[in-house]
ZAMARGU-4260 file (C-alpha; in steps of 0.2 Angstrom, whole numbers, plus 5000, padded with zeros to 4 digits):
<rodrens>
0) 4972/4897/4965 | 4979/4911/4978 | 4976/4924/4987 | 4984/4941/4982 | 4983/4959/4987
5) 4995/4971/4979 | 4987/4987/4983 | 4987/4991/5003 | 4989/5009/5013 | 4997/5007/5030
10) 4997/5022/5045 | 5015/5028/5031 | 5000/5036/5021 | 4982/5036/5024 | 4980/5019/5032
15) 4976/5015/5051 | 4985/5002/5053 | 5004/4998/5056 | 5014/4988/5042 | 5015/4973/5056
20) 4994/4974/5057 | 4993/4975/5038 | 5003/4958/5037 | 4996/4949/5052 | 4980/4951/5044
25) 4984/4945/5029 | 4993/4931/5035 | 4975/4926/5047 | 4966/4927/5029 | 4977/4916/5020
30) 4986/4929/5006 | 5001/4926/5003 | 5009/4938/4989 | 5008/4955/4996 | 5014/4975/4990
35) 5012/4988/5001 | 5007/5005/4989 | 5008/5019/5001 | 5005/5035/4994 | 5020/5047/4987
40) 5030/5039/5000 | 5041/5021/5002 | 5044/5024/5021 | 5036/5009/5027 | 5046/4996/5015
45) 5059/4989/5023 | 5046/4986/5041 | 5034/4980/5029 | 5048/4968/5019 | 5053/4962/5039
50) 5035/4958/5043 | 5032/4948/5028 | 5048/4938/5032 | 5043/4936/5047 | 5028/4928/5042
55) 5035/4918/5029 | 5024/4928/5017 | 5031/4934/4998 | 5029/4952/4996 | 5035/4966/4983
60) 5040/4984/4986 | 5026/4994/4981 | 5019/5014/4979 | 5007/5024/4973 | 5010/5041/4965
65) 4995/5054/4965 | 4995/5061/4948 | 4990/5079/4945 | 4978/5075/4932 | 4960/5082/4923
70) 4953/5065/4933 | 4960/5053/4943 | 4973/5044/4939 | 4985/5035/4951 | 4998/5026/4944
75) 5004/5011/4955 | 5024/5004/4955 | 5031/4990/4959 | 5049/4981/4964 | 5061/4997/4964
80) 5079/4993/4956 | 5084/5010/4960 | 5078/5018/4973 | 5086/5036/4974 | 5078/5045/4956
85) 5063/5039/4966 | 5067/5047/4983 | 5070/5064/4973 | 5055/5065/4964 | 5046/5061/4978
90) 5053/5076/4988 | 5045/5086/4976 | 5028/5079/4980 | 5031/5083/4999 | 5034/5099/4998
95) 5018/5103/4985 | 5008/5091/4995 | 5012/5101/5012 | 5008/5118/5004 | 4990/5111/5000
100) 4987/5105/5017 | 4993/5122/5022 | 4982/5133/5012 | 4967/5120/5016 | 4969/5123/5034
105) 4967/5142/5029 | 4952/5140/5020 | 4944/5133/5034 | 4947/5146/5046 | 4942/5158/5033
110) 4924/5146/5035 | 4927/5149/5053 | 4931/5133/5058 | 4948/5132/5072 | 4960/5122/5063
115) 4979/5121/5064 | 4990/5111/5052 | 4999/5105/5069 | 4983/5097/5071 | 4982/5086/5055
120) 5001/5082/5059 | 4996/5075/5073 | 4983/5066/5066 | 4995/5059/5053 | 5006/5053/5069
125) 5023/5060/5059 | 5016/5053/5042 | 5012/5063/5024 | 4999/5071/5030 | 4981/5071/5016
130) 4966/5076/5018 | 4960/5061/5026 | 4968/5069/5041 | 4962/5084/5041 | 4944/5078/5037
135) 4948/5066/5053 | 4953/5082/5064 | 4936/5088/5058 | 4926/5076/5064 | 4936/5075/5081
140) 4929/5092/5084 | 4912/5090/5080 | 4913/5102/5065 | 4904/5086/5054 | 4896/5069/5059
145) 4907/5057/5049 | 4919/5055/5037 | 4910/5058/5018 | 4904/5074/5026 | 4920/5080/5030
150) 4922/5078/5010 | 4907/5085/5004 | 4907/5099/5015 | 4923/5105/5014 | 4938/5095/5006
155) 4930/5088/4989 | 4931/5094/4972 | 4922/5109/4973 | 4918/5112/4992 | 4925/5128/4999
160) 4940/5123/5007 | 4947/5111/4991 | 4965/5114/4985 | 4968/5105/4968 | 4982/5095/4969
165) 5000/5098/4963 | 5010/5086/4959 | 5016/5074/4939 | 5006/5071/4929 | 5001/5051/4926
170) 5013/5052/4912 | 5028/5057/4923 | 5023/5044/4935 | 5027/5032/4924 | 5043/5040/4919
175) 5048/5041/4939 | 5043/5022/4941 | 5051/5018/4927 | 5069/5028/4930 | 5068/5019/4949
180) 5067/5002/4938 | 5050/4999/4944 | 5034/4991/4937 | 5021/5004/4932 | 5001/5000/4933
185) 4987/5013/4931 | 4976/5010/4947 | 4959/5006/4949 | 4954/5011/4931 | 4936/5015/4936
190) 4939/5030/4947 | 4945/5039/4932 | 4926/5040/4926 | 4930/5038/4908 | 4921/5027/4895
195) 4928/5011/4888 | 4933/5020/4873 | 4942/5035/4881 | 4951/5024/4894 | 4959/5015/4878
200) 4964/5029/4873 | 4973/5034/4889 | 4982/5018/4891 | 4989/5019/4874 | 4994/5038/4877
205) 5001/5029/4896 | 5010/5013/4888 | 5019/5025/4875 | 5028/5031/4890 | 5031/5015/4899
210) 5015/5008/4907 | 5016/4989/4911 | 5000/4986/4920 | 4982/4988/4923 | 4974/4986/4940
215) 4957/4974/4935 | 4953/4967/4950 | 4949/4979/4965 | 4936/4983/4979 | 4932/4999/4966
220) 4925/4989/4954 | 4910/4975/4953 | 4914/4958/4945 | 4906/4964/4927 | 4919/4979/4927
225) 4935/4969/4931 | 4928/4957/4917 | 4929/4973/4905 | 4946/4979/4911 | 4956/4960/4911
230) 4948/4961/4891 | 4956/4978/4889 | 4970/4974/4897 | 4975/4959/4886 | 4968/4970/4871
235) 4982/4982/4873 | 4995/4969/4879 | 4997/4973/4897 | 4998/4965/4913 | 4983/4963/4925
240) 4985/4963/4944 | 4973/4964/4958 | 4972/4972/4976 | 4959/4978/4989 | 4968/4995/4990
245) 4964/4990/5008 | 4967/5007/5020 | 4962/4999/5037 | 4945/5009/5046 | 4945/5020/5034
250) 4936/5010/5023 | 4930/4998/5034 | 4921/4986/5023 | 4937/4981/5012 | 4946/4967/5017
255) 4963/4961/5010 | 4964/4946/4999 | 4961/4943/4980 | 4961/4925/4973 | 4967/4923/4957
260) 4976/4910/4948 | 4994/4906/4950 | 4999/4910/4933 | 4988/4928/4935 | 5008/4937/4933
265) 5026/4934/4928 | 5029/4934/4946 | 5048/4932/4943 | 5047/4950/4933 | 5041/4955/4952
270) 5055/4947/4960 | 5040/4934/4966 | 5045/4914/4969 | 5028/4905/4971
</rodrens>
């Protein structure tokens, strides 16, 4: 048996900690395949590809693209050949991603709140700025007492300062991974909220356009559930992996490390010698 993790967020996305925190604490808890999946962005790949050498630690480049779906539906990639079609489609998400944050930031003064986008760029210390940051800017001011609250209040589906995402949909993530040579796995499958049935139905509609993988195994999901997706996933021929989807303090009670079997994954199709 080893310990995996292939689902991690540094400070590039909405993580807290560095790419050099990330992979001393994995090394201290014994995993030693790693992927950082940052989200919409693969800033932090080549620090993070240096840490892991550093501390002799096997590790494959990674992301997760935010789809613009009817749920929620990330699509996680893994070991780009190609890293440029990438790059481009990613500028695209930027850009729509930096207009949501704007007009959030408006909605909340409308609320009355005194809030500036300056202020959640500073949160985000230079990094694609989310919500996350803005929620954290929230509770810095005392406008909310925690975190959830600065989601149910203001920035979830349905609260008064939420901006429906822009963005590909799950189906041209898989064709952007794919194009960039990479490895594409639907992410934490139970965040989607659909039934057993209807998420069959969206794998097959996703492996038509190229999907390789599904998450089973992940701090989103209890022991029964990844159960029911490694049977799925072998029901419609496709890869398994596992990862915390670990973001630091933000969500304090995930801690990195999966053990699975060391035949779990082709691991030379992800560039992996174990």
């Amino acid at each position: 048996m080893i310990k995996i993790d292939l689902h991690l967020h540094s400070i590039h996305s909405d993580g807290t900690c560095t790419v050099d925190e990330i992979v001393d604490g994995a090394a201290s808890r014994g995993v030693s395949v790693l992927a950082l999946t940052d989200h919409d962005t693969t800033e932090g790949i080549d620090a993070f590809a240096r840490a892991c050498e550093r501390r002799s630690i096997r590790h494959i480049s990674g992301i997760e693209l935010s789809s613009k779906w009817a749920y929620t539906a990330h699509i996680l990639g893994y070991r780009f050949l190609r890293i440029d079609p990438l790059k481009e489609a990613l500028n695209t998400v930027i850009e729509q991603r930096n207009d949501r944050n704007r007009i959030i930031c408006e909605k909340l003064r409308e609320l009355g709140i005194d809030i500036k986008i300056e202020e959640a760029e500073k949160e985000a210390g230079g990094q694609v700025i989310g919500r996350p940051h803005i929620a954290s800017v929230l509770l810095k001011k005392g406008v909310v007492s925690d975190m959830p609250s600065a989601f149910s209040k203001y920035l979830a589906k349905g609260a008064p300062a939420y901006v429906a995402r822009g963005g590909y949909s799950p189906f041209e993530c898989v064709r952007i991974i794919k194009e960039a040579g990479g490895l594409p796995v639907l992410a934490h499958p139970s965040l989607t909220k659909l039934g057993a049935d209807e998420l069959e139905e969206f794998l097959e509609e996703l492996k038509a356009h190229g999907l390789w993988g599904l998450e089973c195994i992940s701090s989103h999901c209890s022991s029964e559930e990844a159960l029911t997706y490694l049977g799925i996933a072998a029901k419609h021929s496709l890869f398994p992996t596992a990862g915390s989807d670990f973001h630091g303090k933000r969500r304090e009670s995930v801690k990195m490390g999966v053990q699975v079997s060391e035949t779990f994954l082709p691991w030379a199709r992800l560039g992996v010698s174990l």
